[in-house]
C-alpha positions as CSV (number, residue, x, y, z in Angstrom):
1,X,53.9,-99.1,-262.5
2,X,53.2,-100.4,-259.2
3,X,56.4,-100.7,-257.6
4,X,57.2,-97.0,-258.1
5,X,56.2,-95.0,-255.0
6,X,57.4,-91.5,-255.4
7,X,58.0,-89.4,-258.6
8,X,59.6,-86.3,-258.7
9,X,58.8,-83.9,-261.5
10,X,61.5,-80.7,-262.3
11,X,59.9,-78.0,-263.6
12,X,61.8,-74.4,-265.2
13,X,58.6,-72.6,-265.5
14,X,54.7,-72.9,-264.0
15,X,52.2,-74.7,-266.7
16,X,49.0,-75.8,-264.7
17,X,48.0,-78.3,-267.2
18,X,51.3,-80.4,-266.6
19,X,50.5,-80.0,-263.1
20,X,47.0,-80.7,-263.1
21,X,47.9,-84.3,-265.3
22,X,50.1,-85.5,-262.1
23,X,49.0,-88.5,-259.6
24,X,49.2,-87.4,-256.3
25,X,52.5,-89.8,-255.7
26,X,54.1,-86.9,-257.6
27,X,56.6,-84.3,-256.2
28,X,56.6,-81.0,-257.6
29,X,60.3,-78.8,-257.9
30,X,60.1,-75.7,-258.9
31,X,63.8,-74.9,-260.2
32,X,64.2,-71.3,-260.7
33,X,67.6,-69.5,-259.8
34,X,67.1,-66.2,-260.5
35,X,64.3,-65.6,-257.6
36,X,62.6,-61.9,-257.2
37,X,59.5,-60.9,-256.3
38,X,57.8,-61.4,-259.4
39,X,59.0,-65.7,-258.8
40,X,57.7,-65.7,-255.1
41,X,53.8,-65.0,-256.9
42,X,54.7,-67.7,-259.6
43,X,56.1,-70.4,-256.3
44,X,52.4,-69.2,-254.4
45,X,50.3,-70.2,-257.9
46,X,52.3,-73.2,-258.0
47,X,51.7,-74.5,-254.3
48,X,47.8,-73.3,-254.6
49,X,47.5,-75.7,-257.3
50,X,49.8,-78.3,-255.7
51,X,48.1,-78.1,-252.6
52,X,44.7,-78.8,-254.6
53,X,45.4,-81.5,-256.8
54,X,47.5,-83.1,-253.1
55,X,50.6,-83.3,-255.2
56,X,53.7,-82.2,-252.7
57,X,55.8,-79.5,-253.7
58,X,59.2,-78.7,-253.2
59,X,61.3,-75.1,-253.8
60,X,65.3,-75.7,-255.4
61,X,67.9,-74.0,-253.7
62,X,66.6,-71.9,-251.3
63,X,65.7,-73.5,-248.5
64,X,64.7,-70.7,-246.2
65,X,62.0,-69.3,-248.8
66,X,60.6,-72.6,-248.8
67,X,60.1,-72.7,-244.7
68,X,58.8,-69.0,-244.8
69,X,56.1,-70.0,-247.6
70,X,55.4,-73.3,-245.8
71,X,56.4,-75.7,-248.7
72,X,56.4,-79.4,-248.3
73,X,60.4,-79.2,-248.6
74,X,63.1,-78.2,-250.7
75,X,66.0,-79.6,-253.2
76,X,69.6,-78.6,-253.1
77,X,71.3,-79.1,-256.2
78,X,74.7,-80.8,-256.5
79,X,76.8,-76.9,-257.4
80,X,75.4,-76.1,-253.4
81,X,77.8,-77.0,-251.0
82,X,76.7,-74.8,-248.3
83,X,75.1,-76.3,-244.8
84,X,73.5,-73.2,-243.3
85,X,70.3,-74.6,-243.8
86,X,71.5,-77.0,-240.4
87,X,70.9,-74.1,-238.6
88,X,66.9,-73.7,-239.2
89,X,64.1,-74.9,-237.9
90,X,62.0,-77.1,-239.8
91,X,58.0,-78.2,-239.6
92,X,57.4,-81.9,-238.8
93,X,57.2,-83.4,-242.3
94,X,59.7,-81.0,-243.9
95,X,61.9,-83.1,-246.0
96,X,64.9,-81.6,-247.8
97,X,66.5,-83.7,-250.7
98,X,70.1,-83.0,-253.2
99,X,71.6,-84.0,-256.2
100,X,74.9,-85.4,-256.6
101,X,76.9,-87.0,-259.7
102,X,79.9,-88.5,-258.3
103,X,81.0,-89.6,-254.6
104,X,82.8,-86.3,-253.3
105,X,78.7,-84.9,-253.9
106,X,77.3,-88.1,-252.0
107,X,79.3,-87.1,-249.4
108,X,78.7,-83.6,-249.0
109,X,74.7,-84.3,-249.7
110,X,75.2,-86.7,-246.5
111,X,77.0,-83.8,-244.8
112,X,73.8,-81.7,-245.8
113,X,72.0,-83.7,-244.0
114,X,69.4,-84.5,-246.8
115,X,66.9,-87.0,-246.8
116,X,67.2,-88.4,-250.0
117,X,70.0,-87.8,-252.9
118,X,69.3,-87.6,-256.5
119,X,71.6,-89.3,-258.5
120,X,72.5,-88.8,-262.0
121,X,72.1,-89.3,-264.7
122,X,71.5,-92.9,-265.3
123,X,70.3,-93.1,-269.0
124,X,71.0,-89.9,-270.2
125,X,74.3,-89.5,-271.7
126,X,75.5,-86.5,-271.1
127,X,78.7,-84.9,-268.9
128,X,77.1,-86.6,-265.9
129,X,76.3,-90.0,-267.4
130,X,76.6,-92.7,-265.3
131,X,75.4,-96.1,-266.6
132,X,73.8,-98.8,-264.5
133,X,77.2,-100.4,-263.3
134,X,78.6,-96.6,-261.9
135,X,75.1,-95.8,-260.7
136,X,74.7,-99.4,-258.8
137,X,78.2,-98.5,-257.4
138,X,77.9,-95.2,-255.9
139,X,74.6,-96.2,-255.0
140,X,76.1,-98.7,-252.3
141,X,78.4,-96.2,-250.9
142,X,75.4,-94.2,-249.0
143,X,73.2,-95.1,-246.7
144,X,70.6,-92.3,-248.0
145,X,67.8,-93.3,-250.1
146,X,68.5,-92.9,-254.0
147,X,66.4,-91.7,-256.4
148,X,67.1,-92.6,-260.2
149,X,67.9,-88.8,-261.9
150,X,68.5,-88.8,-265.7
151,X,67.1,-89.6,-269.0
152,X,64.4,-91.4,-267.6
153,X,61.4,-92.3,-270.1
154,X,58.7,-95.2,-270.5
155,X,60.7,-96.9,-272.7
156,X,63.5,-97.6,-269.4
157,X,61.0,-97.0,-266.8
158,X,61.1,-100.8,-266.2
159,X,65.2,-101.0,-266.0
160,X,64.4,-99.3,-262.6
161,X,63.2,-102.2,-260.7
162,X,66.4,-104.1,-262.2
163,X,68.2,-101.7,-260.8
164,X,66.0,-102.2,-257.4
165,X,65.0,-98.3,-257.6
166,X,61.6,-97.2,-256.8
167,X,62.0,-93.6,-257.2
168,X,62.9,-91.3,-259.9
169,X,62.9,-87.7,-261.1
170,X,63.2,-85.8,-264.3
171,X,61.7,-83.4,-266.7
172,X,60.6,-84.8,-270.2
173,X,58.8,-87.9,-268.6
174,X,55.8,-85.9,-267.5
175,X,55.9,-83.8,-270.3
């Protein structure tokens, strides 16, 4: 689809041939909460092979790891509240980006200071769903980009540019 411009693809666990099948308008996050060392060799696999294929990649939740391993940026999920991250010092194109489900999360995303907020989830109906009317709501009520979080698959990939959204991340889409 032409009118998309960025993509952003969640992954649990490292599978090179999912990464190798992305476009290069594709945004890698690596979501992995229980980091030790073991998970620092799997994020340096992942941004080798990022890096190569010129795919961005991105590190959840732990935004100083992902300055000290010189990632393209990192994602804060909606359950982090924190805004010690303000205090570092980031490279040029460093972009840092959040989840949020309901306007008390807009608002403490915007307090983050992130770039962009993922909003969910839009088609998939689960304890965060939102539906196009909520999502076009709280999606007025911020003056940070929104990207389209949720249930998203080829079937609804065109209800995005009803919904004037050019962006959108998820899991089962690239999969």
């Amino acid at each position: 689809m032409h009118y998309l411009k960025e993509k952003y693809y969640l992954i649990n666990k490292f599978d090179s041939k999912n990464i190798n099948r992305l476009s290069k308008d594709t945004i890698v996050i690596y979501r992995n909460y229980t980091l030790n060392k073991e998970d620092q060799k799997t994020i340096l696999k992942i941004k080798v092979l990022c890096k190569k294929r010129s795919v961005k990649f991105y590190l959840s939740n732990n935004v100083k790891l992902a300055i000290k391993l010189n990632l393209d940026g990192a994602y804060i999920p909606s359950f982090n509240k924190t805004t010690k991250h303000l205090s570092f010092s980031f490279k040029q194109n460093f972009n840092i980006v959040g989840s949020a489900h309901n306007l008390k999360e807009i608002k403490i995303k915007e307090k983050q200071k992130v770039n962009k907020i993922f909003l969910s989830s839009l088609f998939k109906k689960n304890k965060n769903f939102l539906g196009t009317n909520k999502f076009k709501l709280l999606s007025k009520l911020t003056n940070k980009k929104i990207v389209v979080l949720g249930g998203i698959s080829q079937k609804n990939l065109k209800k995005l540019k009803i919904l004037n959204q050019s962006e959108f991340a998820g899991i089962s889409y690239f999969e």
